[in-house]
MIDORO-250070 format. One record per residue (C-alpha): residue in one letter; x, y, z. Coordinates in nm, 4 decimals, padded with zeros to 6 digits, always signed. Layout:
MIDORO-250070
   resn          X          Y          Z
      A          X          Y          Z
...
//
This chain:
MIDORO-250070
   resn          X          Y          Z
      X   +07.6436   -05.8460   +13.4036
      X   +07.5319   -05.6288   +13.6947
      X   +07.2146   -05.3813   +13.6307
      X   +07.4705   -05.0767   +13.6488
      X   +07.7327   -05.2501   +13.4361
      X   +07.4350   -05.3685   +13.2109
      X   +07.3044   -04.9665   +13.2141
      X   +07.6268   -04.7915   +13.1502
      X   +07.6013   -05.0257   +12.8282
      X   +07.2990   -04.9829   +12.6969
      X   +07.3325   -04.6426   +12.7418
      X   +07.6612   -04.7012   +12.5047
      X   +07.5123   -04.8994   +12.2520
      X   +07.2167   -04.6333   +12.2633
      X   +07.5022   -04.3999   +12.1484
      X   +07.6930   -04.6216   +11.9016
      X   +07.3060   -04.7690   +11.7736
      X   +07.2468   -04.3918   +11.6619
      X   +07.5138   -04.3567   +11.4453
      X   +07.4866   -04.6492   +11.3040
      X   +07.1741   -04.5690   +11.2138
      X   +06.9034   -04.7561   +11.4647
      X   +06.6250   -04.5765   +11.4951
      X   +06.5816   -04.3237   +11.8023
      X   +06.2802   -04.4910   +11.9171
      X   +06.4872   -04.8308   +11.8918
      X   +06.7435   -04.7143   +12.1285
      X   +06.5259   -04.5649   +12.3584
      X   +06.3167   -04.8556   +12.4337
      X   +06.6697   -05.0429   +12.5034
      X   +06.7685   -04.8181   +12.7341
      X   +06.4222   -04.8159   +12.9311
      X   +06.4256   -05.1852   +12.9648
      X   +06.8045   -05.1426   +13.1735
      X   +06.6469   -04.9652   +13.4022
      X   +06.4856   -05.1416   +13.7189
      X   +06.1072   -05.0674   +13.7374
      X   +05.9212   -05.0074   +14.0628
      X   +05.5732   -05.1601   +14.1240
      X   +05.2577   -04.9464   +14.1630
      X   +05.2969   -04.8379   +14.5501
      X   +05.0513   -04.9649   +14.7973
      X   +04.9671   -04.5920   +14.8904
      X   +04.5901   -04.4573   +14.9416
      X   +04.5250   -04.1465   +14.7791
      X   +04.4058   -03.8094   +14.9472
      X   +04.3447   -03.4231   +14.9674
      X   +04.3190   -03.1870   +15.2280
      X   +03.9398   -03.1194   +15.3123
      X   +04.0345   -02.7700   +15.2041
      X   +04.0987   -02.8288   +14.8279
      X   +03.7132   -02.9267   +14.7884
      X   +03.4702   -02.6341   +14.6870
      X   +03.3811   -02.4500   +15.0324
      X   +03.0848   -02.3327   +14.8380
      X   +02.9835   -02.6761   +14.8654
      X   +02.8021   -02.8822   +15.1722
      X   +02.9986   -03.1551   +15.3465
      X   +02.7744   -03.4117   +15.1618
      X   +02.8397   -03.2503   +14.8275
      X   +03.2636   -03.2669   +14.9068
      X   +03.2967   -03.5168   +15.0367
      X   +03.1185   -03.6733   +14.7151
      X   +03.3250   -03.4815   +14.5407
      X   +03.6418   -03.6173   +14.6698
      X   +03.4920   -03.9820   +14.6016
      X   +03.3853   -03.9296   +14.2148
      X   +03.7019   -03.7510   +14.1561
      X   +03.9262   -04.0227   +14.2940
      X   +04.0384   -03.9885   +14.6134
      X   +03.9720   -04.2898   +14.9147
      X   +04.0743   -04.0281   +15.1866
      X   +04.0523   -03.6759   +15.3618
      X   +04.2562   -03.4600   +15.6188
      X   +04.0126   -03.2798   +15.7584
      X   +04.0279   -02.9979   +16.0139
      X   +04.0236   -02.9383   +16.3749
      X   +03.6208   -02.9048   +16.4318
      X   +03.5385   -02.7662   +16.8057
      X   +03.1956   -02.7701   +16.6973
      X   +03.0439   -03.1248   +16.8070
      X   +02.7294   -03.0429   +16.5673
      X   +02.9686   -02.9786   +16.2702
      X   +03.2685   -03.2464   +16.3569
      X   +02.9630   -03.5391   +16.3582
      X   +02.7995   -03.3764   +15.9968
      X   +03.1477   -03.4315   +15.8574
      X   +03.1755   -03.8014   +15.9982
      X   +02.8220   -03.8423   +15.8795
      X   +02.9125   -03.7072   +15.4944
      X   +03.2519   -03.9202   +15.5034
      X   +03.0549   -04.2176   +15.5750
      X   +02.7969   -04.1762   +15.3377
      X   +03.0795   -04.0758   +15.0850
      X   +03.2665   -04.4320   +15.1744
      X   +03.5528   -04.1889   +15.2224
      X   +03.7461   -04.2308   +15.5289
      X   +03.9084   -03.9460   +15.7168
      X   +04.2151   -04.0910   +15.7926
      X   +04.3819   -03.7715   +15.9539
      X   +04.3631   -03.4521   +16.1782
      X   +04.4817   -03.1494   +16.0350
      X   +04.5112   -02.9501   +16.3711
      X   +04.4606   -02.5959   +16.3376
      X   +04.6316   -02.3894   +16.6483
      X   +04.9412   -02.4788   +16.6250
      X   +05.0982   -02.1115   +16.4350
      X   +04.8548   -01.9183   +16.6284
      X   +04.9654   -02.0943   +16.9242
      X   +05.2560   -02.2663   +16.9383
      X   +05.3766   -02.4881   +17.1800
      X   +05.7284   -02.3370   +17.2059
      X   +05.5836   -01.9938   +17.3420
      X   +05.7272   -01.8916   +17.6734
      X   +05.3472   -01.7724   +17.7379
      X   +05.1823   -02.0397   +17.9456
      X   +04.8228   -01.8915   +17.7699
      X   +04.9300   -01.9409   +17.4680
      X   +05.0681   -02.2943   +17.5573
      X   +04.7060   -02.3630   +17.7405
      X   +04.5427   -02.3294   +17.4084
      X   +04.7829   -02.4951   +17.2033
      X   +04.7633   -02.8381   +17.3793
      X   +04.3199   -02.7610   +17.4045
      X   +04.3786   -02.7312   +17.0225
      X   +04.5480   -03.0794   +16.9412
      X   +04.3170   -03.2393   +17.2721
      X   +04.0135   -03.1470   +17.0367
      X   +04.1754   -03.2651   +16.7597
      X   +04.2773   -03.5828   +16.9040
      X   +03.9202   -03.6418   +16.9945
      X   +03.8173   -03.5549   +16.6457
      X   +04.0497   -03.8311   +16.5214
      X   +03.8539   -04.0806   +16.7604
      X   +03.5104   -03.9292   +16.6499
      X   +03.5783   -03.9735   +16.2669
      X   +03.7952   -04.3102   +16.2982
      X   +04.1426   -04.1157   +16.2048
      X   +04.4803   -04.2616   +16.3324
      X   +04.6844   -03.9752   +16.3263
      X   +04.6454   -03.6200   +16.4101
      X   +04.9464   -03.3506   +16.2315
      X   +05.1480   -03.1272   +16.4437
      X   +05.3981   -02.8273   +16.3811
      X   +05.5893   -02.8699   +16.7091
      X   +05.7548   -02.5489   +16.7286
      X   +05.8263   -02.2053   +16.5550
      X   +06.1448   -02.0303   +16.6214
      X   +06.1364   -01.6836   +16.5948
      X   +06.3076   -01.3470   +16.7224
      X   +06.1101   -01.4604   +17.0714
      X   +06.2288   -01.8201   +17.0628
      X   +06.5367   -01.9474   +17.0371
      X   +06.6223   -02.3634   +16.8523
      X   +06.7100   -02.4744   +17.1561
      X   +06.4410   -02.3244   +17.3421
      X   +06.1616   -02.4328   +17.0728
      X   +06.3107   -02.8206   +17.1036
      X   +06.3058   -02.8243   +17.5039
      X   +06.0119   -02.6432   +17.5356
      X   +05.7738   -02.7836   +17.2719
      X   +05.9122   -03.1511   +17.4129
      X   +05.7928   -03.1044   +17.7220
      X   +05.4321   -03.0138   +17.6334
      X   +05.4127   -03.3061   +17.3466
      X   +05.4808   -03.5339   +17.6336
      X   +05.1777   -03.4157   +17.8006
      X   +04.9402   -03.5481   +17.5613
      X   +05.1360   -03.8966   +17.5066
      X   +04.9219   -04.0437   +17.7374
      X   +04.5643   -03.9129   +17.5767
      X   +04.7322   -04.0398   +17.2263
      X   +04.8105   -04.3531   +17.3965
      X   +04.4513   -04.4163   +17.5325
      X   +04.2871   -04.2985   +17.2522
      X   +04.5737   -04.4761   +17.0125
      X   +04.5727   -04.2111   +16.8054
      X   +04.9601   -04.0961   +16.6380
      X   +05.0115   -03.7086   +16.6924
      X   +05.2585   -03.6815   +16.3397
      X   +05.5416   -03.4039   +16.3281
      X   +05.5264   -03.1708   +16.0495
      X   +05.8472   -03.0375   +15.8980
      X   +05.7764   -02.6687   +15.7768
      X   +05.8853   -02.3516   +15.7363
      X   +05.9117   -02.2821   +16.1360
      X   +06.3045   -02.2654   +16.1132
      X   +06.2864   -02.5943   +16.3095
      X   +06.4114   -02.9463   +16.2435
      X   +06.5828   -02.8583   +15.9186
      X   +06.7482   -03.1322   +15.8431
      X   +06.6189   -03.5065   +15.8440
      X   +06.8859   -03.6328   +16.1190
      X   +06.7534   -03.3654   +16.2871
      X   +06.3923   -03.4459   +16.2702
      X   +06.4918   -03.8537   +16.3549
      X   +06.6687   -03.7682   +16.6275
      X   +06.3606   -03.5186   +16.8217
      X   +06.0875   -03.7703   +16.6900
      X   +06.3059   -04.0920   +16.8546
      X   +06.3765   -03.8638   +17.2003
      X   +06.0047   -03.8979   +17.2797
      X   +06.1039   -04.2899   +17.2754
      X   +05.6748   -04.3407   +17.2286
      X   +05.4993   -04.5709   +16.9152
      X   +05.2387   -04.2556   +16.9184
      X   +05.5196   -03.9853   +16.8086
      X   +05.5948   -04.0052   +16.4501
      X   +05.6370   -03.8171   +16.1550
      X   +05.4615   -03.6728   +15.8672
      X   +05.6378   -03.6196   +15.5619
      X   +05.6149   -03.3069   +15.3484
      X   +05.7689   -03.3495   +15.0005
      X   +05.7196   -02.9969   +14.8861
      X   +05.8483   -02.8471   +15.2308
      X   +06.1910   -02.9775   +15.1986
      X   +06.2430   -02.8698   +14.8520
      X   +06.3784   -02.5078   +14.9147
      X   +06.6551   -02.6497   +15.1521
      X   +06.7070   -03.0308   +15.1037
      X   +06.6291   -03.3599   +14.8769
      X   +06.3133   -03.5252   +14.9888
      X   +06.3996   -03.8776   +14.8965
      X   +06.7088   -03.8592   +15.1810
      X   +06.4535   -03.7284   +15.4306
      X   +06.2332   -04.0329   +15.3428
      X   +06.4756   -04.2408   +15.3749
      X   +06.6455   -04.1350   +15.7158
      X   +06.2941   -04.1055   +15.8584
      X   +06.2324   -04.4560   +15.7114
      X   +05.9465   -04.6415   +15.9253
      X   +05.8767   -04.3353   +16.1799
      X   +05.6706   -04.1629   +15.8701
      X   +05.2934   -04.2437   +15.9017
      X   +05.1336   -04.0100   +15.6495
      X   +05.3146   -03.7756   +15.3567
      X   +05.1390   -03.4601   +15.1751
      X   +05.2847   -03.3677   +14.8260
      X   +05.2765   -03.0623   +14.6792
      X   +05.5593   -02.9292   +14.4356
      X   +05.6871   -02.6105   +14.3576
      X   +05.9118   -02.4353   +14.0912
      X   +06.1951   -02.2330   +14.1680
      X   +06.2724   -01.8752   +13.9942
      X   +06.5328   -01.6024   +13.9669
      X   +06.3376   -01.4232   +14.1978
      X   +06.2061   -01.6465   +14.3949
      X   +05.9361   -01.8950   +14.3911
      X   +05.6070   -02.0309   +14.3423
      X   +05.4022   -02.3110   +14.4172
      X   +05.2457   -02.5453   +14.1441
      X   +05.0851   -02.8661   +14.0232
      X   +05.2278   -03.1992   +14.0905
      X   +05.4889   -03.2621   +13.8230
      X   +05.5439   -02.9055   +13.7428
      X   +05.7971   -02.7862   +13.9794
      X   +06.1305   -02.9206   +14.1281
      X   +06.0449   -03.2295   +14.3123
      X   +06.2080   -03.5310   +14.1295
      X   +05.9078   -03.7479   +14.1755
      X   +06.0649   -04.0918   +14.0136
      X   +06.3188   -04.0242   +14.3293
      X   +06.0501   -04.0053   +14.5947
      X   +05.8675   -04.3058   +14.4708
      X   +06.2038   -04.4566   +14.4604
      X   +06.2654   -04.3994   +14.8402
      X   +05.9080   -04.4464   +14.9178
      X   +05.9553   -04.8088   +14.7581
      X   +06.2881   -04.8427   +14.9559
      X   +06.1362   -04.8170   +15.3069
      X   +05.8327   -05.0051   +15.2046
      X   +05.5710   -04.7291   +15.2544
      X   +05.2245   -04.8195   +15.2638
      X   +05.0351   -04.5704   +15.4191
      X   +04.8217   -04.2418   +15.3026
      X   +04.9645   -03.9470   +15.0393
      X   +04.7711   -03.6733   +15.1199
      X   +04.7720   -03.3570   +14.7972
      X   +04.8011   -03.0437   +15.0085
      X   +04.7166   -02.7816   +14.7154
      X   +04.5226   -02.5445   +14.6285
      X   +04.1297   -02.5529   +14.5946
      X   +04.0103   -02.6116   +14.2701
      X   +03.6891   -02.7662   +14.0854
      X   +03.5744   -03.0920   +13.9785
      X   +03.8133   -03.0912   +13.6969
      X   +04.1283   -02.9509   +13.8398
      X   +04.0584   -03.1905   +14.1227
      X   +04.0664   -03.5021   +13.8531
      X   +04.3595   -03.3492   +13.7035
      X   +04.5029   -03.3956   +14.0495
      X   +04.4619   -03.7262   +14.0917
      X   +04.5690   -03.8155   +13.7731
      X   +04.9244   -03.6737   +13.8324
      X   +04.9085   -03.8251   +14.2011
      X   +04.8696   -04.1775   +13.9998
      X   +05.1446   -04.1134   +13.7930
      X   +05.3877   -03.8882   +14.0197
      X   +05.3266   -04.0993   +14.3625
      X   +05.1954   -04.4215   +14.3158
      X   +05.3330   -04.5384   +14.0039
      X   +05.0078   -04.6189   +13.7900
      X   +05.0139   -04.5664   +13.4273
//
């Protein structure tokens, strides 16, 4: 009998079992055993630099991250060489890698203006954070390519931001670091043939994608984008939120919309093995445990 054949049974006899008088708990455990179980994914687990305590010294976070559970770190763009080598020096002595660049100018500046200033400081934001990535041993450096706006039309944003991502290719190339797309809420690449199709124009091993599962929610499923993106995504950050009559709001992991058995699912699917970075909000030592916990559960599959 095949495993759906062999479900839609269980799921029968689950039925007939209870009026006949098995017990619930009986039945239940029948019908989990139909259904195919995915191993604990290979995935390492991580926050954003920004849900640690800024009250805190990059020692003391850094630290914190570690006793709390978490092998990795996005940290920020850091201009400031003093500053960018404290954090590599904290990491280390942390045994917490950073594994990514969260660059920083990218709304302020984005690289679809039609203002060559504007443009100029975009590409010196992700050239600093590119070298940050070398600095602190990161592969990958996030970037929102474009915003649309009133200013800036689709088509403009997709030509336009193109262009100047091709520009630092070749500093990504020699310093093999990945410069990840973002999809967010730019009005830009809202759908995941979209996003394929820009990523694969670029026809370059150092242009891939970064997966947000909470970003999608609003206007898609996240386990289709994950697996039409497939192999282009190098890094993912989670976050979850619940919808409402009047609109929305973000929460914890597990307490919003996201249908997390799904993701893991797809995640399984394309064989991902890389980073899940939590992009929440900041909390202390025991909201950040409780974090982890439900990353265990939610994303990588541990009981």
């Amino acid at each position: 009998m095949g495993n759906t054949s062999r479900r839609q049974f269980l799921k029968s006899s689950v039925t007939v079992g209870a009026c006949a008088g098995i017990s619930e708990g009986l039945a239940r455990s029948l019908l989990a055993a139909s259904s195919p179980t995915i191993a604990t994914l290979p995935i390492k687990k991580g926050l954003v630099y920004s849900m640690l305590p800024s009250s805190l010294n990059h020692d003391d976070r850094f630290k914190m991250a570690r006793d709390t559970g978490f092998e990795v770190v996005q940290a920020p763009t850091t201009p400031d060489e003093h500053d960018a080598n404290d954090i590599k020096n904290a990491a280390h002595k942390a045994n917490v890698r950073i594994d990514s660049v969260m660059n920083m100018d990218h709304w302020k500046y984005p690289l679809s203006s039609n203002d060559a200033a504007v443009v100029e400081k975009s590409l010196a934001g992700m050239r600093t954070s590119l070298h940050n990535a070398k600095l602190w041993g990161s592969d990958t450096v996030l970037l929102v390519p474009a915003v649309v706006n009133s200013q800036t039309s689709y088509r403009d944003a997709w030509t336009r931001s193109q262009v100047q991502i091709r520009k630092l290719i070749p500093m990504a190339t020699e310093l093999r670091i990945v410069i990840a797309i973002e999809e967010v809420w730019n009005k830009f690449l809202l759908s995941p043939m979209e996003m394929d199709t820009y990523i694969r124009q670029f026809q370059s091993p150092w242009i891939k994608a970064w997966f947000d599962v909470g970003n999608v929610l609003l206007y898609g499923y996240p386990q289709d984008w994950i697996r039409t993106l497939g192999k282009n995504i190098v890094k993912l950050h989670v976050k979850d939120f619940k919808r409402k009559d009047d609109g929305y709001s973000w929460v914890n992991l597990g307490d919003g919309d996201a249908d997390w058995g799904a993701v893991r699912s797809a995640l399984a699917e394309i064989n991902y093995a890389g980073s899940a970075i939590a992009e929440l909000e900041a909390g202390d030592e025991a909201y950040l445990r409780d974090v982890s916990s439900r990353m265990d559960r939610l994303v990588l599959g541990r009981t």
